[in-house]
N, C-alpha and C positions, 0 to 999 in steps of 0.2 A: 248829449251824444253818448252813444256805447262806449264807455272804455272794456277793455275784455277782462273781465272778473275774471279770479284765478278758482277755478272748477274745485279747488281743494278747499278752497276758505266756504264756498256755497255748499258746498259736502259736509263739512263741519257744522257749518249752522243745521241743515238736514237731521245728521243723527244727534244733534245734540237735542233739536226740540221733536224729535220721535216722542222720548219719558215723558216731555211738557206736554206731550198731546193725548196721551193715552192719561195721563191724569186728569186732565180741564176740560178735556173733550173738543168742540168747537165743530164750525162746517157752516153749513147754508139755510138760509131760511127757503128753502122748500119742500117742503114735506108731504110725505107721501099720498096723504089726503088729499093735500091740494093740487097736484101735480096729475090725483088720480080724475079731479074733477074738473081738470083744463085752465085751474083760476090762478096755478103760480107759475110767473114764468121763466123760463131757462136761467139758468146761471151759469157764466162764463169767466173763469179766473185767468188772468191775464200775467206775464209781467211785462214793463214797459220801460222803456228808454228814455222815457220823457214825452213832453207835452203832444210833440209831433205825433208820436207812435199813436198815443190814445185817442189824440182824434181823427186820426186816419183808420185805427179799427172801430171808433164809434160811428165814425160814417158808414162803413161798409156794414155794420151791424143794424145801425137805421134802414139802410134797403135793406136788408133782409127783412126786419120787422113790417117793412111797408107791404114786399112780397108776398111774406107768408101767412101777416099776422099773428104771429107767434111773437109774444113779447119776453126779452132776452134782456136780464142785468148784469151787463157789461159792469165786474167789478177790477180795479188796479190790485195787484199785490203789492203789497213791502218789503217781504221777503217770502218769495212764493213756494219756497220747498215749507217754511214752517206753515204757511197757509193749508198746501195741501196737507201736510201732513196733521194736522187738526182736524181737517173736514174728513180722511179717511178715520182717524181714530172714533169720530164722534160720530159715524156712521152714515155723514151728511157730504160729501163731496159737490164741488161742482158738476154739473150736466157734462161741461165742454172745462178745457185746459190745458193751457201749453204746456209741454212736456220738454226738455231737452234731450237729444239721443241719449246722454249719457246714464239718464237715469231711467232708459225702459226697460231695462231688464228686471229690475229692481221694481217697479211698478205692473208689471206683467207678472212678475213671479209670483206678488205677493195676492194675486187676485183681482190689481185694482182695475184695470182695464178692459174695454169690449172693443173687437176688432172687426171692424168692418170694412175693408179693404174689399172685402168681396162685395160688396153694395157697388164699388168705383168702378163704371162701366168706362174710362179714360185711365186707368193708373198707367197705362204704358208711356204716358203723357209726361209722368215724371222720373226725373234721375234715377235709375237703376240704385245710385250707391246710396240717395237717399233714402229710399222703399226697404233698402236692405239695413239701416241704422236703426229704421222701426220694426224689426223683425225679429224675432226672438222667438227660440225652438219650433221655427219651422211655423210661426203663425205672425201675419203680416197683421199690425196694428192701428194706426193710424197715417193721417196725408200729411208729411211736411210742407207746413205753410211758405217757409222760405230758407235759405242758406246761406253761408259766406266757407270762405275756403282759404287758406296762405298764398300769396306770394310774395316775390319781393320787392321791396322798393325801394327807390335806388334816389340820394339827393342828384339832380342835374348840373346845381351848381359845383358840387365838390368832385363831380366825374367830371364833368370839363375842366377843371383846376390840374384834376390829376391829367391832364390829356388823353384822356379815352373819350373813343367814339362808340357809338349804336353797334358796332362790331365788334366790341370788347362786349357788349352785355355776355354774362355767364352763363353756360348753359352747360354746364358739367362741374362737379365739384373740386376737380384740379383748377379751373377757371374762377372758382368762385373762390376760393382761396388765396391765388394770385389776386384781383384784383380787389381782396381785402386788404391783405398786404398793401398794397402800392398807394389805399385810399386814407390807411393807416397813419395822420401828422401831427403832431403836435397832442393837441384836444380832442382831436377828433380818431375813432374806433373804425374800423369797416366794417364790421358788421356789427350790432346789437342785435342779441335778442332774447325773449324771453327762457326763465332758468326749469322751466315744465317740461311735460308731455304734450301740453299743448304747444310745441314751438321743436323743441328738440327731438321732439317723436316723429315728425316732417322725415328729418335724416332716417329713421328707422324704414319709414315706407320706403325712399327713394335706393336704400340699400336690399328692400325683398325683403323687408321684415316687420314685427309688429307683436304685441303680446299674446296673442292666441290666433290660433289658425281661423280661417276665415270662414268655419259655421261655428266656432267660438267651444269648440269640444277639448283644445287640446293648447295647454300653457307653449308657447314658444319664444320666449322671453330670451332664454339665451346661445339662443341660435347664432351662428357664426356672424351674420349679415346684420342684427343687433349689435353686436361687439364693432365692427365694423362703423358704423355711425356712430356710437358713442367715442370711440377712438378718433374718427375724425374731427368732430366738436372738441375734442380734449385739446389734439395739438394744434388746433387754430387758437383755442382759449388760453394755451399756454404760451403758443408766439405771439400773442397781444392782437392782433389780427380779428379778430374775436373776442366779443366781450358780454356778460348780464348786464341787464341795465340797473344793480346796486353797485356795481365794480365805478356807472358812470355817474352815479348819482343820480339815477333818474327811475323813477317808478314802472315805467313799463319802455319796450321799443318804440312805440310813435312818440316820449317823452322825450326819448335819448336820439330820434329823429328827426325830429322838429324842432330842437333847440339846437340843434349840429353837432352833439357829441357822439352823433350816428351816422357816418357816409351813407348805410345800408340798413336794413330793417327788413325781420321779416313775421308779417302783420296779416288781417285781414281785410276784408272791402271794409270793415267799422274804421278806418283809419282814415279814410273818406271827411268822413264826417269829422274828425280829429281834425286835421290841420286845416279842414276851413273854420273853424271856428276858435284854434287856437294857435295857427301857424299860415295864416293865407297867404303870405310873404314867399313862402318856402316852395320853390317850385321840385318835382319829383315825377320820375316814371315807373309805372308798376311795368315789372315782367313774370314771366314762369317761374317757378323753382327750378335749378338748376336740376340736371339726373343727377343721382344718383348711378352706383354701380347694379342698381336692380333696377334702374329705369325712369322714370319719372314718378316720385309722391309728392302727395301734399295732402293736408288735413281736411275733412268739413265740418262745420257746425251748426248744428238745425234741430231745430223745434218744429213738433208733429202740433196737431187739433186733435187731442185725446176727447174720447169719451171715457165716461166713467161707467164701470160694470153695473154700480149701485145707482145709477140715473134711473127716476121713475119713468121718465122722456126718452128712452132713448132714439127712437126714430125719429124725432125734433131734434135731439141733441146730433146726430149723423145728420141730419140736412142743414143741421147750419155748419156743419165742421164742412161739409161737402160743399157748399154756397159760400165760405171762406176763402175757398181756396179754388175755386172755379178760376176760369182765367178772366174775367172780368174783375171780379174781386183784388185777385194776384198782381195783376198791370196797378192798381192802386194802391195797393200795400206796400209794394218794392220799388215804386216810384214814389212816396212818402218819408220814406224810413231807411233806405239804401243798403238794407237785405238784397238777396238775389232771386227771381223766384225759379222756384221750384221745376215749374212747366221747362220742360224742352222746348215746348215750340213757342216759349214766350222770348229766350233767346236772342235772335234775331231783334226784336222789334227794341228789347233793352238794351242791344248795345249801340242803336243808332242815336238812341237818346243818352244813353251814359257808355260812349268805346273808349274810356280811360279805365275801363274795368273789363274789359276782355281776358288778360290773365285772370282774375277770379271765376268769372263764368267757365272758362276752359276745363280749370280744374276739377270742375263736376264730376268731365268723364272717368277719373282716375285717384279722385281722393277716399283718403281711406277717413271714416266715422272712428266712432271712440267705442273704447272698449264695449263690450257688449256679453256682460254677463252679472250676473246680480253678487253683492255682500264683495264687491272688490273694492272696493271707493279709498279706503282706508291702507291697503295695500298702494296702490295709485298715489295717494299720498305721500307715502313712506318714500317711494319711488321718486318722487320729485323733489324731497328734500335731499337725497343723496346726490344726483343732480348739480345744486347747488352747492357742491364740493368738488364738480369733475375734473375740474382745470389741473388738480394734484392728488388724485381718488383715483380708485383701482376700478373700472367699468366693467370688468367680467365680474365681481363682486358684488357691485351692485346690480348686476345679471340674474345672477346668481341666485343674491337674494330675493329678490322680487319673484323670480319663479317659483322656489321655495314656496313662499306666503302666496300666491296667486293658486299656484296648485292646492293647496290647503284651502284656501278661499271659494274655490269652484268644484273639490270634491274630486281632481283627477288630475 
């Protein structure tokens, strides 16, 4: 199963084996030679969730091979940013590779990419907000394969304990507070959830806000409606109401939600897969994120089909990233793996087979991707361990700071 790696530990690993790989070199057996004479074939770096994931992308990568005849070595990674980041150094990348939003800026800047969105005679086919997470200075990149997005989820048995009905679900952040409070006994927290941007950056959207404006030109970090959601996180975290899950002893939100030291949680569709495999006991409803006073936010996270700039194939390598993600392909990747896909018009047909996931699909329309601009990672970090001091920390501060270094970081 996915648990949700924290973006900052993957960052870490990233820039720390950058030096390991410009010293050792590494990358792919296909070379230019052979790639020139048709005899080597595609390489595709993958990372994977487990046994399920790979061979559901090995299937769909067998039809392709049967298709095209193009023969394509589906490799696993182990840790896929130091992967890539060897086959860049050593001048050898993969053909095809998953990318996650967070890191295309940083992969676009630095040259490694070729974008071909203009080949996609269907892109209107996919989420608006995810076309726009692979986009960067004004040049669309690659197709997101699939996604997942927050909502929350709520134990059924500890809301019917507290006596609340389907007409208490919260749909505003006065509501959602109250009925943290009230779910608040003993052991058990009303809300858990994680101590990041990935979780507590949620509030930021829902209040009109976010770390840079929305072509990613301009730091807005400590904008008034910022300050506003970290404020609110503070005094639920400080009326116990609200909690991290190290406060509950428990490694992430579906830990501190599955074992009951969480009335509430707020997670992604990968939680799916969590409690049936370590909580099937535990019955739960997903709903919306509450609004916010800017509206409704909530996060997404998604991995594109990069090609690489440096591919000797690249029109083999765009037909299989485009043959990935056709909706034939997509209906069996996201029904495999319990990602979401991509397609708009796949929608419909996946929520008659999984409609316990409708708030995630929802949130398509309206979630905001992760930052998007390169040499920030590190910053972002910084940012999230202040964070985990909020409960009695000063939030314009930490505002403050992060703008500071993010504007330094991005030049403006």
């Amino acid at each position: 199963m996915r648990h949700p790696i924290r973006r900052s530990a993957q960052a870490a690993v990233a820039v720390a084996t950058l030096s390991l790989a410009a010293a050792c070199g590494g990358g792919f057996d296909d070379s230019a030679d052979q790639q020139e004479s048709g005899t080597a074939p595609l390489t595709m770096l993958i990372a994977s969730s487990g046994d399920a994931e790979t061979q559901a992308v090995q299937a769909q990568v067998d039809a392709y091979e049967q298709e095209s005849g193009t023969t394509v070595d589906l490799q696993v990674a182990a840790d896929l940013s130091q992967e890539l980041a060897q086959g860049f150094a050593g001048g050898n990348p993969p053909d095809v590779f998953y990318l996650d939003a967070s890191r295309l800026a940083d992969q676009a800047d630095a040259g490694n990419l070729f974008p071909y969105l203009d080949q996609v005679d269907d892109l209107d086919d996919f989420y608006p907000n995810l076309v726009d997470a692979f986009t960067y200075d004004g040049t669309q990149y690659c197709l997101p394969k699939d996604f997942s997005t927050l909502a929350l989820e709520i134990n059924d048995a500890a809301w019917s304990a507290a006596g609340l009905t389907e007409a208490d679900y919260p749909t505003t952040w006065e509501e959602l507070s109250t009925v943290a409070q009230t779910l608040t006994t003993g052991g058990q927290t009303g809300l858990v959830i994680g101590d990041t941007r990935d979780r507590v950056g949620a509030f930021m959207t829902q209040a009109g806000g976010w770390f840079l404006n929305a072509d990613g030109t301009e730091v807005t970090t400590d904008s008034p409606a910022n300050l506003e959601a970290l404020q609110y996180v503070q005094e639920n975290l400080a009326a116990g109401s609200f909690a991290y899950p190290s406060a509950v002893d428990a490694g992430w939100g579906g830990e501190a939600f599955g074992t009951g030291k969480a009335a509430m949680t707020i997670e992604g569709n990968w939680l799916v897969g969590a409690m049936e495999a370590d909580y099937p006991d535990v019955g739960y409803t997903v709903v919306p994120l509450p609004e916010g006073p800017g509206g409704a936010g909530t996060l997404s996270f998604t991995n594109c089909l990069a090609v690489s700039a440096d591919s000797d194939a690249q029109d083999a390598a765009v037909d299989l990233a485009t043959y990935l993600t056709s909706a034939d392909a997509m209906t069996a990747l996201t029904q495999d793996t319990g990602v979401l896909p991509s397609r708009q018009s796949l929608a419909d047909a996946y929520l008659e087979q999984f409609p316990e996931r409708q708030a995630y699909i929802d949130g398509a329309e309206f979630a905001q991707g992760p930052v998007n601009a390169p040499g920030v990672e590190q910053v972002l970090i910084d940012f999230d361990s202040q964070l985990g001091g909020l409960a009695t920390g000063d939030p314009q501060a930490i505002l403050e700071s992060t703008q500071t270094n993010l504007e330094q970081a991005i030049g403006g």
